[in-house]
ZAMARGU-4260 file (C-alpha; in steps of 0.2 Angstrom, whole numbers, plus 5000, padded with zeros to 4 digits):
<rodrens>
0) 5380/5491/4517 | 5379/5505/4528 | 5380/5524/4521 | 5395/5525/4533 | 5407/5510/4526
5) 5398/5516/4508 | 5407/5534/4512 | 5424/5527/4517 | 5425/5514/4501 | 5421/5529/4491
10) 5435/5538/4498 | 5447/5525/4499 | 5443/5521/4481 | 5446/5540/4476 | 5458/5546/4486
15) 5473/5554/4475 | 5462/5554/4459 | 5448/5563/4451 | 5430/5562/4460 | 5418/5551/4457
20) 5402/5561/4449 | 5391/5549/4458 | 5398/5548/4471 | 5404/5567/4474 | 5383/5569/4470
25) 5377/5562/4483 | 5389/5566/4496 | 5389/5585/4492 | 5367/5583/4491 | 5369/5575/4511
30) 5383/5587/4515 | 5371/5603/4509 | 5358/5595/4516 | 5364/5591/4535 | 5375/5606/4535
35) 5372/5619/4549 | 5373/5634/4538 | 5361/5641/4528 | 5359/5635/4508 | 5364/5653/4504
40) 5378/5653/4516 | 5386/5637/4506 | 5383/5645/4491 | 5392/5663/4498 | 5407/5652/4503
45) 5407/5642/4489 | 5406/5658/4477 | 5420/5666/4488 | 5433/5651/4487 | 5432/5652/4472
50) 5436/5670/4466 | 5450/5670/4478 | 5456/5656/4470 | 5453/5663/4454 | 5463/5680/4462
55) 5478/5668/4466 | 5479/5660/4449 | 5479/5678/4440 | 5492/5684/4452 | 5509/5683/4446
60) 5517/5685/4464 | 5509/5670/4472 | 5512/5650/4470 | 5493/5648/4467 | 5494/5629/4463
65) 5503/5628/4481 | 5488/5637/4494 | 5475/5625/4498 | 5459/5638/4501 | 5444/5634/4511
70) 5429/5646/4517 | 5416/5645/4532 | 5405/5663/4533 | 5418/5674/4524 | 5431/5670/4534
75) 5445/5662/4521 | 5458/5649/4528 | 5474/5647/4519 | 5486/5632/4521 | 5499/5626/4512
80) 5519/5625/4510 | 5528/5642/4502 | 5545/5647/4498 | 5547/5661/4511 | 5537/5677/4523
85) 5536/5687/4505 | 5526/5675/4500 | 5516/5672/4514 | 5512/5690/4514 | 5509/5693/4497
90) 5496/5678/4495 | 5484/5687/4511 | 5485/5703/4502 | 5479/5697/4487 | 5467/5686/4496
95) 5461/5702/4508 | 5457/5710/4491 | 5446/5700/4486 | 5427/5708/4488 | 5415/5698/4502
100) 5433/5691/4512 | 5427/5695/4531 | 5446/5687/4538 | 5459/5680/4534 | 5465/5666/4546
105) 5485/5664/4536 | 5491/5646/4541 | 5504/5643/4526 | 5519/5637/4531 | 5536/5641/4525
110) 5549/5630/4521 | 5553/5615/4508 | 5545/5601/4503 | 5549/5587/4495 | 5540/5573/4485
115) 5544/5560/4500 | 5534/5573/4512 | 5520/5576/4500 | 5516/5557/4499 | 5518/5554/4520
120) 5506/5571/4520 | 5493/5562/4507 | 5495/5545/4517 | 5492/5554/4536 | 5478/5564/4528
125) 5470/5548/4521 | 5471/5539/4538 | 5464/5555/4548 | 5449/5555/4535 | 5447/5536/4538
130) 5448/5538/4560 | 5433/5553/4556 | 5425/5542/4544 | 5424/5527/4554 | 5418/5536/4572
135) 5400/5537/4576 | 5404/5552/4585 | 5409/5564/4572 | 5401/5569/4555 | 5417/5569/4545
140) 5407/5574/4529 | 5409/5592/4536 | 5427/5591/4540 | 5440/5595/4526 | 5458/5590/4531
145) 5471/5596/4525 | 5489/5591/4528 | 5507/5601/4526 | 5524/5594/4534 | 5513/5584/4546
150) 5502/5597/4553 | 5484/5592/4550 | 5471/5606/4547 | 5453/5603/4551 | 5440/5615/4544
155) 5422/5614/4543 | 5403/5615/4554 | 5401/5604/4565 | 5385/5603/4577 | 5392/5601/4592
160) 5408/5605/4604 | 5409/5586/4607 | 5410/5582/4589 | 5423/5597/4589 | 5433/5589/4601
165) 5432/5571/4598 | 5439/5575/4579 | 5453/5583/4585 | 5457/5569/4596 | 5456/5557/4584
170) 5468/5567/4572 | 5482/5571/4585 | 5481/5551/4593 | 5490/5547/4574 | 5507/5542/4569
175) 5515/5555/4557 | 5503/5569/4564 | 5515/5582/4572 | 5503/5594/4577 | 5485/5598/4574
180) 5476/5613/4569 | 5458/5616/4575 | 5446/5628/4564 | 5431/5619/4564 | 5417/5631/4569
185) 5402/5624/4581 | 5384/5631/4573
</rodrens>
């Protein structure tokens, strides 16, 4: 069995539960391994996402469980569904606050959400995830995707401005994706 069907049973077996250690393991070992960045710059990211998610939790005028927060060289990306602008501005000042945050790229939407909407956003995400997966084009181990009200949000390193562009494509070519947003970084 190829490492690339391996990689999307893994998924698909996981996806909307807890990781598998084994599996998480080894895909985080390749990930490391094969990213462009340097070890220490993973580690820096890594560190940073998570004081600022510690900084949303022990704010009390932020919906912290509601902010998805990724990292690439200092520069924080926030995504996610809020109630209104207040909130949108109070979760990028706390977040700017934060020591080691070089920017602040604010992509939180405002609005509701429902239950319903959540689910259609797990099942596009799950089927963008599963078009990166299965392309021999793209290195989908370095793209996180996040999805909110149909708006798919790619993040992550990708060696190349072909791989760049053939992810996006893939992701806007899908039923349910309303519009996709592009912060994938070429190194």
């Amino acid at each position: 069995m190829s490492i690339r069907w391996l990689a999307v049973f893994l998924f698909l077996l996981c996806a909307g539960c807890a990781p598998v250690v084994v599996g998480t393991g080894a895909t985080g070992v390749y990930k490391s391994a094969s990213d462009e960045r340097t070890l220490g710059n993973q580690v820096d990211d890594i560190t940073l996402t998570a004081r600022v998610k510690a900084a949303l939790v022990e704010s009390r005028n932020v919906p912290s469980l509601s902010v998805d927060v990724d990292t690439i060289e200092g520069v924080v990306t926030l995504t996610g569904i809020v109630a209104n602008e207040g909130v949108v501005r109070n979760v990028e000042a706390v977040v700017r606050k934060v020591s080691g945050v070089r920017g602040v790229n604010n992509l939180l939407q405002v609005g509701p959400t429902s239950i319903g909407q959540a689910l259609d956003d797990k099942v596009v995400g799950i089927k963008v995830k599963s078009e990166l997966i299965a392309s021999p084009d793209v290195d989908a181990l370095h793209i996180d995707v996040d999805v909110n009200n149909g708006v798919v949000t790619l993040t992550g390193v990708l060696e190349t401005a072909v791989m760049r562009d053939e992810a996006v494509r893939l992701a806007d070519r899908l039923v349910g994706v309303k519009r996709v947003v592009n912060n994938l970084v070429v190194r």
